[in-house]
C-alpha positions in Angstrom: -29.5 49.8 -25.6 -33.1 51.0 -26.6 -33.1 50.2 -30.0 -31.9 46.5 -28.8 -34.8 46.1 -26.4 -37.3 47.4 -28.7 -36.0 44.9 -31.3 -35.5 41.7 -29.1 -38.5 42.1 -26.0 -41.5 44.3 -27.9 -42.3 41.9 -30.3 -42.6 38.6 -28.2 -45.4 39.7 -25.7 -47.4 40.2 -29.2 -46.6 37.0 -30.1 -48.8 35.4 -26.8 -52.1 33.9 -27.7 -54.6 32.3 -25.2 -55.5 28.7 -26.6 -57.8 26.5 -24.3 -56.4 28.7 -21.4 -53.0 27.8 -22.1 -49.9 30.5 -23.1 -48.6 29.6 -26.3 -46.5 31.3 -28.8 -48.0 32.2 -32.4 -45.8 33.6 -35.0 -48.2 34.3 -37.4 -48.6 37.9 -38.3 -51.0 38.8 -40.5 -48.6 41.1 -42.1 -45.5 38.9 -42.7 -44.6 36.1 -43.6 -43.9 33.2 -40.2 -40.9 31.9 -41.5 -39.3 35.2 -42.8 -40.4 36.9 -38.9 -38.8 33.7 -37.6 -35.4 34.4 -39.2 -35.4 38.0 -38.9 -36.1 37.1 -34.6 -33.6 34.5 -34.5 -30.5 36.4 -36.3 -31.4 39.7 -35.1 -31.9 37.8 -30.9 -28.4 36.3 -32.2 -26.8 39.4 -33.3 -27.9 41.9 -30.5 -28.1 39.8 -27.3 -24.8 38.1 -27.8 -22.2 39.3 -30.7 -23.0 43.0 -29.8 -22.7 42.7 -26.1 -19.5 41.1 -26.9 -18.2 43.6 -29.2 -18.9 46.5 -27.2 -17.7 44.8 -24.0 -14.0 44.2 -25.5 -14.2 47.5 -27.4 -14.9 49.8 -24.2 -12.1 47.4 -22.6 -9.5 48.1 -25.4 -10.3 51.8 -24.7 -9.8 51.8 -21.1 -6.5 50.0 -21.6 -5.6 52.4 -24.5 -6.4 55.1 -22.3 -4.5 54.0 -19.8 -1.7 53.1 -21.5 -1.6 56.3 -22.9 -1.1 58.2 -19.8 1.7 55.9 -19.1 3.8 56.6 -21.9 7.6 57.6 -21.9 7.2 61.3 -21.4 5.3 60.5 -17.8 7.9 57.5 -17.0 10.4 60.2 -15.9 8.0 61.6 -13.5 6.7 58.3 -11.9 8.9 56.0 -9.8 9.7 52.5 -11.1 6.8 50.7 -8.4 4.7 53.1 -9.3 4.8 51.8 -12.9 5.2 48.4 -12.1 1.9 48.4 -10.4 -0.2 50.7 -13.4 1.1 47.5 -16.0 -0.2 45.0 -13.3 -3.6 46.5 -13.3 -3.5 46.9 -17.2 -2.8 43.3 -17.1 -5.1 42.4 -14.8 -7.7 44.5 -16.4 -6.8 42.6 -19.9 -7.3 38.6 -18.5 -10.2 40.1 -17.2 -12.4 41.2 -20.2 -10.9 37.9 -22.0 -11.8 35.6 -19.5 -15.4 37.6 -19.3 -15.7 37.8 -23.2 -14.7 34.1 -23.5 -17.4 33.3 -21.1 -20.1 35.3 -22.3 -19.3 33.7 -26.1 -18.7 30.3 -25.0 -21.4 29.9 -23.0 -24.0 31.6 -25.1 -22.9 29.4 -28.3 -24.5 26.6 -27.2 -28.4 28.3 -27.6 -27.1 30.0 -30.8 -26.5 27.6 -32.5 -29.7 25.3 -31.7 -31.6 28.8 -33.1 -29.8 28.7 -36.3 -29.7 25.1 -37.0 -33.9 25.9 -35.3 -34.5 28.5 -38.2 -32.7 26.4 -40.9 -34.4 23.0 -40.9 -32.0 20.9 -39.4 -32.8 20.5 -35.8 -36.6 20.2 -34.8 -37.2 22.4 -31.3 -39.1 21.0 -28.8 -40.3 22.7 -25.3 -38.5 21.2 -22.1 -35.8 18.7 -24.6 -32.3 18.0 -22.7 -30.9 20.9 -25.1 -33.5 23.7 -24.4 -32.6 22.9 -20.3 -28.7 22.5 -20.8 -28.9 26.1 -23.0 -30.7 27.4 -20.5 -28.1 26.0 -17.5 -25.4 27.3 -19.6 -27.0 31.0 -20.1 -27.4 30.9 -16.0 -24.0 29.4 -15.6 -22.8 32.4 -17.4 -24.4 35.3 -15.6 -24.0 33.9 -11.9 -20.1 33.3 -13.0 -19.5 37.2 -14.0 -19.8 38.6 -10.6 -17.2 36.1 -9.5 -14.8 37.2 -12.2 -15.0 40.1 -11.3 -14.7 39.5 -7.4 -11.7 37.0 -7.9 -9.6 39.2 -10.3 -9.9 42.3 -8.5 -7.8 43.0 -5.3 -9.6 45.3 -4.0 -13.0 43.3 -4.1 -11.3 40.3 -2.6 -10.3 42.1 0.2 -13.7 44.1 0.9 -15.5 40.7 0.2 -12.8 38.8 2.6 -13.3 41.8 5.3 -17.2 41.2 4.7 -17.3 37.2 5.2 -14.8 37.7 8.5 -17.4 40.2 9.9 -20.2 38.2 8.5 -18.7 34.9 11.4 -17.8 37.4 14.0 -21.9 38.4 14.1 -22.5 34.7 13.6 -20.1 33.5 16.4 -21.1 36.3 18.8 -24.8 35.7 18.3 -23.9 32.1 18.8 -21.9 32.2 21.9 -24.4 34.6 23.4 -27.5 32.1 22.8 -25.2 29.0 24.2 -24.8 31.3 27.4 -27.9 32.2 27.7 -29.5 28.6 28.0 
C-alpha cells in the first residue's frame, strides 16, 4: 500500500507550478521526457488504483471463502448439525455476491475514467478541464465509493439489523424531543 502511494500521490504535488497566480499542472521534468512520464503516470494510476485494488479485493475474498470452506469439509459435517451447516453455506454465499457485486462495481464504475486516460495518453481523445466526460468520470468514481458502504450494509444481516435498531432509536429521540417541545408551547 506504500509502494502504491509513493507511486500514484508523490509525484503530482511536484508537478504544481504557480503561473500568473494560478495552480496549473506541468509535466515537464527536466529529467524525462513529458510524454514518456505521461504514460508511465497514466498506466501505472491505471494499474495500481484500479486493477490491483480489484485483484487483491477478490483474492483475499476467495481466501476467506476457501478458508471457510475448508473448515466445513466432510470430516467436520458429522460433528455439526444439518442448520448449523445450512447457515455457514448461506454466509459463504452471501459473502460470495458480495465481493462480486463490490468488484463489479468498483471495475465498472472506474472504467469509464480509464479509458478517457488511455485513449488521453494515446492521441485519440483531446482532455479538456471541466468537459461533460471529466464531470460524469468524476460522478461515477463518487457513485462508486458512496455505494460500497451500502453493499455492505444491505447484504449483511447483522448490519441491517444494528442500522434498523439505529434509525428506530434515531425517531424515538426525534419524536420524544418533538412531543416534548409541542407540550411545552
Amino acid at each position: 500500500m506504500v509502494s502504491m502511494v509513493l507511486i500514484l500521490y508523490i509525484p503530482t504535488p511536484l508537478l504544481r507550478r504557480y503561473t500568473d497566480n494560478r495552480c496549473v499542472m506541468d509535466f515537464s521534468v527536466p529529467w524525462m521526457d513529458t510524454n514518456a512520464f505521461v504514460e508511465y503516470f497514466v498506466y501505472s494510476w491505471v494499474i495500481f488504483a484500479y486493477c490491483v485494488p480489484v485483484l487483491v479485493m477478490l483474492i483475499s475474498h476467495a481466501w476467506v471463502i476457501h478458508t471457510l470452506r475448508g473448515h466445513n469439509s466432510s470430516r467436520h459435517f458429522l460433528s455439526r448439525d444439518m442448520q448449523s451447516n445450512l447457515q455457514i453455506k448461506r454466509r459463504i454465499s452471501q459473502l460470495v455476491i458480495t465481493t462480486s457485486i463490490m468488484s463489479i462495481q468498483q471495475t465498472v464504475l472506474h472504467f469509464f475514467e480509464c479509458i478517457g486516460q488511455i485513449l488521453e495518453v494515446t492521441g485519440i481523445f483531446r482532455y479538456s478541464f471541466n468537459s461533460p466526460i471529466e464531470q460524469m468520470s468524476t460522478l461515477l468514481i463518487l457513485l462508486g465509493y458512496m455505494s460500497n458502504p451500502c453493499i455492505l450494509v444491505f447484504s449483511t444481516a447483522v448490519l441491517r439489523r444494528r442500522l434498523s435498531l439505529l434509525l428506530k432509536s434515531l425517531t424515538e429521540k426525534i419524536t420524544n424531543i418533538t412531543i416534548i417541545k409541542l407540550h411545552s408551547n
